[in-house]
SEKE-128451 format. One record per residue (C-alpha): residue in one letter; x, y, z. Coordinates in nm, 3 decimals. Layout:
aa;X;Y;Z
A;X;Y;Z
...
This chain:
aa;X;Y;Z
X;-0.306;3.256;-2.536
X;-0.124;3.022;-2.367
X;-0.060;3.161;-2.041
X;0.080;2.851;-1.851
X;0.392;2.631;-1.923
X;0.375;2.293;-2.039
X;0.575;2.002;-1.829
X;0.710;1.811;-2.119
X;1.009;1.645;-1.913
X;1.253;1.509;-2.105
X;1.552;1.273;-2.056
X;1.643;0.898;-2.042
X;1.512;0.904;-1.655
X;1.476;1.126;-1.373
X;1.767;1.305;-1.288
X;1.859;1.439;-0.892
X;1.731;1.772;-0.930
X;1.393;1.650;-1.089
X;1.181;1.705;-0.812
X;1.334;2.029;-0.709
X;1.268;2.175;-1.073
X;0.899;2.014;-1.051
X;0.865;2.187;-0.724
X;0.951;2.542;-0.868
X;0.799;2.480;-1.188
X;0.462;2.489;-1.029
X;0.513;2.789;-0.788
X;0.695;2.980;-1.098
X;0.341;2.878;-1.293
X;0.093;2.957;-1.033
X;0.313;3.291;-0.992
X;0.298;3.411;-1.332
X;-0.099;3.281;-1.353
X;-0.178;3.548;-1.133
X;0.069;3.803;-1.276
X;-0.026;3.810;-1.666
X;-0.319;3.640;-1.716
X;-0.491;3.958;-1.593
X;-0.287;4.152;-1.826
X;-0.337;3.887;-2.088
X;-0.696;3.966;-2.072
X;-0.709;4.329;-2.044
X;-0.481;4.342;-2.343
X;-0.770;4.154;-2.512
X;-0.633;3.783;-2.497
X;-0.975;3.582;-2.481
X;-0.829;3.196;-2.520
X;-0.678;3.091;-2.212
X;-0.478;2.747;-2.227
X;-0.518;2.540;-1.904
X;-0.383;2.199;-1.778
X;-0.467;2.008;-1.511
X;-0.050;1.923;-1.523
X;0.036;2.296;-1.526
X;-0.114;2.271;-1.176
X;-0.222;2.660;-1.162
X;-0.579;2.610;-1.245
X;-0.706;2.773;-0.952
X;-0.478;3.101;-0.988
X;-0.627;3.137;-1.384
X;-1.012;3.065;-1.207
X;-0.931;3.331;-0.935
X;-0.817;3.580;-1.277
X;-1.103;3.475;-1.444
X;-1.408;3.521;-1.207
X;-1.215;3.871;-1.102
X;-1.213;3.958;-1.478
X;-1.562;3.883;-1.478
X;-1.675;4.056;-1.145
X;-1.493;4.415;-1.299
X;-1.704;4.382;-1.612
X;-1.364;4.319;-1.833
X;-1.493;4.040;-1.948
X;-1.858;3.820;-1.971
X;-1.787;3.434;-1.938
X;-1.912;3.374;-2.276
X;-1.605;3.602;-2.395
X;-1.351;3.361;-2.242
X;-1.252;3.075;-2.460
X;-1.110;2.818;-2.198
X;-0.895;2.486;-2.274
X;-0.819;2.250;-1.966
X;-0.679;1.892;-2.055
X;-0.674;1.508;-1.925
X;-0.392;1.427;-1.753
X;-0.217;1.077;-1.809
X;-0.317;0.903;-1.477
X;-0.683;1.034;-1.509
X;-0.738;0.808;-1.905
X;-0.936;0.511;-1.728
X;-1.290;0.564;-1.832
X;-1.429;0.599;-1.460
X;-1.152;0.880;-1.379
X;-1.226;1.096;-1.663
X;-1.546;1.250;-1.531
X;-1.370;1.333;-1.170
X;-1.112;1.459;-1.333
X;-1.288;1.729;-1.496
X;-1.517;1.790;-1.239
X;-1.217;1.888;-1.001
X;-1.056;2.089;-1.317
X;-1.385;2.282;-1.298
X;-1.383;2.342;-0.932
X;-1.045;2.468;-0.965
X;-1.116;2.687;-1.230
X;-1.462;2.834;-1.069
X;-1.617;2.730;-1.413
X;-1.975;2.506;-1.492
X;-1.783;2.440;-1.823
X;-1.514;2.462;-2.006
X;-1.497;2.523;-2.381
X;-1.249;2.268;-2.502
X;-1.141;1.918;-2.286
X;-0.842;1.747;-2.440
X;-0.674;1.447;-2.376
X;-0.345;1.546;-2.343
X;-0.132;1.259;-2.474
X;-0.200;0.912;-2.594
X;-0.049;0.769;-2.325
X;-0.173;0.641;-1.996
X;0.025;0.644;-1.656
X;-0.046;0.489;-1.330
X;-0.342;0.618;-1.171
X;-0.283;0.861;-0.846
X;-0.179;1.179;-0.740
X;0.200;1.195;-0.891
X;0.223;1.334;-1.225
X;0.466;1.094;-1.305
X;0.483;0.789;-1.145
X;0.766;0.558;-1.156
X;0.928;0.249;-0.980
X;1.261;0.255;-0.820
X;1.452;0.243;-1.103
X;1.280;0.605;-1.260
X;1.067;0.439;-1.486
X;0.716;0.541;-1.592
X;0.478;0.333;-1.466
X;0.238;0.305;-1.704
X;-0.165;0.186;-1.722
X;-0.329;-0.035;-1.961
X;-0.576;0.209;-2.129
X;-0.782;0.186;-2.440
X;-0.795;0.554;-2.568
X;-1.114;0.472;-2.740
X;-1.294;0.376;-2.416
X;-1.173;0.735;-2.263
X;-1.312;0.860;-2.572
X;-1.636;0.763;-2.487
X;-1.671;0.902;-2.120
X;-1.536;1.299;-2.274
X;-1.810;1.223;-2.498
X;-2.074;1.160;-2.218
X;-1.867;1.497;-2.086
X;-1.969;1.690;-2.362
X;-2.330;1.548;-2.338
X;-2.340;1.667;-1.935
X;-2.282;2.037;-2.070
X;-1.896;2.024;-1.881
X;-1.718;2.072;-2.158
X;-1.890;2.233;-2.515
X;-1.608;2.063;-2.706
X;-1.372;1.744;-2.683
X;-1.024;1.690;-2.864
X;-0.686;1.550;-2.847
X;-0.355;1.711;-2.821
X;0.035;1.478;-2.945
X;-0.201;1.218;-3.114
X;-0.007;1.113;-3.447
X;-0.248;1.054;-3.760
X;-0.263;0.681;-3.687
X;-0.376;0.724;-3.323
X;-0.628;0.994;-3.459
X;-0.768;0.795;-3.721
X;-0.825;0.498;-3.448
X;-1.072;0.738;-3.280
X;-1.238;0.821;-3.619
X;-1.279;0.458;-3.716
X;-1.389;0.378;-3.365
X;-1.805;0.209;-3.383
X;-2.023;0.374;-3.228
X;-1.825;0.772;-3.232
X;-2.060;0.994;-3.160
X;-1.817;1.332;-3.169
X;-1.514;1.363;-3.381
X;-1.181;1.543;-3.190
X;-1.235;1.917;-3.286
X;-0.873;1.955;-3.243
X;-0.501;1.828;-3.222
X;-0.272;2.021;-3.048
X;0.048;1.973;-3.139
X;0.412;2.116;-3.123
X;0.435;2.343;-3.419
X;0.626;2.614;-3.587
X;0.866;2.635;-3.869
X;1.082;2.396;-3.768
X;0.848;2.118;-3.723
X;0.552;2.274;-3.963
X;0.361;1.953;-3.953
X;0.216;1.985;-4.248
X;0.124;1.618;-4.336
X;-0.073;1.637;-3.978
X;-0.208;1.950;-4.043
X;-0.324;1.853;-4.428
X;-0.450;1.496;-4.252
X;-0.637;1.681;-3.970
X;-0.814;1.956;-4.244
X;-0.911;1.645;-4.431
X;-1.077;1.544;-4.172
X;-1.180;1.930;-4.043
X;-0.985;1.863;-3.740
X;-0.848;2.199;-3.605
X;-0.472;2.225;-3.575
X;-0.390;2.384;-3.292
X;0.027;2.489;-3.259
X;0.232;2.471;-2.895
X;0.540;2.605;-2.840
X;0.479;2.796;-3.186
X;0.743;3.002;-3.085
X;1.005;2.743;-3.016
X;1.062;2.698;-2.688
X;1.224;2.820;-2.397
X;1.589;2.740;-2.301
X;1.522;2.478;-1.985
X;1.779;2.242;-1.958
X;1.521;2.002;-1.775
X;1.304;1.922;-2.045
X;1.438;2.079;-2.407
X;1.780;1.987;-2.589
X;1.999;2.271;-2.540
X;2.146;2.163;-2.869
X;1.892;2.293;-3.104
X;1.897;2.606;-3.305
X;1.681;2.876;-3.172
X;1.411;2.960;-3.388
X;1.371;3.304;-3.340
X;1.735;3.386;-3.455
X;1.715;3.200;-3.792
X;1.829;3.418;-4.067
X;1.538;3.409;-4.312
X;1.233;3.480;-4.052
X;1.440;3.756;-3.887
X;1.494;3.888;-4.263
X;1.105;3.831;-4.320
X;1.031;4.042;-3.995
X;1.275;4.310;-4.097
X;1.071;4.364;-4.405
X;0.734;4.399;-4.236
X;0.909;4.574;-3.992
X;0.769;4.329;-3.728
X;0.962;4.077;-3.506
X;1.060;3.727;-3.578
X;0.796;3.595;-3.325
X;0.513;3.766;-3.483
X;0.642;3.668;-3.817
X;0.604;3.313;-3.661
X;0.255;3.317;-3.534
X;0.092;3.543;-3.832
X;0.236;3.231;-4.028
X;0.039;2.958;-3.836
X;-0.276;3.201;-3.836
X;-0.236;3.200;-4.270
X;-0.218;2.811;-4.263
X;-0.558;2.828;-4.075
X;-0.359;2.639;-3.756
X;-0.516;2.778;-3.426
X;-0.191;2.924;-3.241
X;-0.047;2.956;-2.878
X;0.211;3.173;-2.695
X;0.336;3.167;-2.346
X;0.269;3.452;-2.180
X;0.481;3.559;-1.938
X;0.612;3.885;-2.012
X;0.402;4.186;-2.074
X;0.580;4.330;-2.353
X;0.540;4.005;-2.535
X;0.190;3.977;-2.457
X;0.094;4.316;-2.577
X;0.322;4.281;-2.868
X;0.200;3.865;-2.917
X;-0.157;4.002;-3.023
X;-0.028;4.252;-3.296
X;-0.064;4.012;-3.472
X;-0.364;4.053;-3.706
X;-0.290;4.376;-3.867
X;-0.028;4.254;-4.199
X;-0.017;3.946;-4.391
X;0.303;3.741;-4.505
X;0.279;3.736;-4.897
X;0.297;3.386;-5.079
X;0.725;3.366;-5.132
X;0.768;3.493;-4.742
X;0.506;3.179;-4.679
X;0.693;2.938;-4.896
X;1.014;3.068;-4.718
X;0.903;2.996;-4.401
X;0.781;2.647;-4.497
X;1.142;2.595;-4.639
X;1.262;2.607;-4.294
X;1.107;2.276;-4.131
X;1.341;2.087;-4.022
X;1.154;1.838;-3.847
X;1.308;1.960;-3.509
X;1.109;1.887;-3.180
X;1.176;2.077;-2.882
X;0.975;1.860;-2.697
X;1.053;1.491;-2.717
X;0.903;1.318;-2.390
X;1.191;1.093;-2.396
X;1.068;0.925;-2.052
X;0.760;0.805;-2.370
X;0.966;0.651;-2.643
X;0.934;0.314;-2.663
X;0.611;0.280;-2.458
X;0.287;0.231;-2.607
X;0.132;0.476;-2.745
X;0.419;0.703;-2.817
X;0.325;0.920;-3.082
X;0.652;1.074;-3.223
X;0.772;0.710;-3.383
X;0.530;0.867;-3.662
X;0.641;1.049;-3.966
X;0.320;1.251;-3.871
């Protein structure tokens, strides 16, 4: 359950407003943290999707341990992601930064740590750093060295499992051929639904038994800031509402139950309590064969989320076919 909303900004620089909409996207996340996580979890939601970026960590620990304190939940029954932000990728940051991810959190652990894109940015406290011209400022990082340190994380007991989320196969494979690897990425979390269906990734990634795990599975929402207003909406496309309409189920469910048959691990933002209760209705009918070749029929190779300020930059993943 992905209960928090990513900051992909997109868009040749920073415009005016961009500080403003940073400013109420993290009071609009720490808001809806506290509103339907709880829910979320009640509902029986056990995989919680965190980001140090999202900056609501603390709101989802304060759910969490009062989840735990009612006897909804045991810790063990939580399942919970938190990720490596791109000014924290120098080895001797990486350890901090999960320590403090972990203090927000009220955790000794986390299940999954993932670096959260191959691309490293100034070290500090802005999330995106940039000189006077709104440029990224970016850091010299070897991915493979940050590698290491989540690895020494995972050997400290802070995290039970490491992995990497927008890493293209090529970037992927440069961890699996590093010397020395000690731990494989369990996962890549990706953007994914039937519009981009990623299915090279996702047959490189099971070749490798890499987990693919699917943001914005859903499409995305409508935010000027950061998604081209110009795409198609996914949930109004013809054939998936005509799929739905035969299972008598909606168009989003259609869409996740489809991810869950490609064995791809699956996220949706939660913040609206019908959706949420409706999101996890998932698990009682299956798509039959022609609906699944339907849907795959429908990729596009249409990203919602481009991270324009990236392209060009090193380490820009999307350049990739996959």
């Amino acid at each position: 359950m992905k209960l928090c909303s990513p900051v992909d900004y997109s868009g040749s620089g920073f415009p005016s407003s961009f500080h403003l909409f940073l400013s109420l996207a993290e009071e609009v996340a720490k808001r809806e943290a506290l509103e339907f996580t709880p829910f979320a979890i009640e509902v029986g939601f056990r995989h919680i999707d965190c980001a140090h970026v999202y900056q609501n960590e603390e709101e989802i620990g304060q759910v969490i341990r009062s989840k735990i304190a009612d006897g909804t939940v045991r810790r063990e029954d939580i399942f919970c992601t938190s990720k490596l932000w791109l000014t924290s990728l120098r080895p001797e940051l990486v350890r901090p930064a999960l320590e403090k991810s972990l203090k927000n959190l009220q955790l000794d652990y986390v299940d999954l740590y993932i670096m959260h894109y191959p691309l490293a940015l100034k070290p500090g406290e802005e999330l995106f750093p940039k000189d006077e011209n709104g440029k990224l400022i970016l850091d010299s990082v070897d991915f493979c060295r940050t590698w290491e340190t989540l690895e020494k994380c995972k050997d400290a007991g802070l995290t039970k499992s490491i992995g990497v989320s927008n890493f293209n196969h090529k970037q992927l494979e440069k961890i699996l051929n590093k010397p020395g690897l000690k731990y494989k990425p369990v996962c890549n979390q990706v953007e994914c639904h039937p519009y981009l269906n990623q299915s090279k990734l996702l047959d490189f990634c099971k070749s490798h038994e890499i987990v693919l795990v699917a943001y914005a599975a859903l499409g995305s929402q409508r935010v000027k800031e950061w998604v081209n207003p110009n795409h198609p909406v996914l949930l109004e496309d013809p054939i998936l509402s005509a799929i739905a309409k035969k299972h008598k189920k909606t168009a989003a469910l259609v869409a996740l139950r489809y991810q869950i048959q490609r064995g791809v691990v699956v996220l949706a933002k939660g913040n609206n309590k019908k959706w949420i209760k409706e999101n996890i209705q998932v698990f009682d009918f299956q798509l039959t064969p022609e609906d699944m070749k339907a849907i795959d029929d429908l990729n596009r190779n249409i990203r919602y989320y481009e991270f324009h300020l990236g392209v060009g930059q090193p380490g820009y993943p999307f350049s990739e076919e996959y």
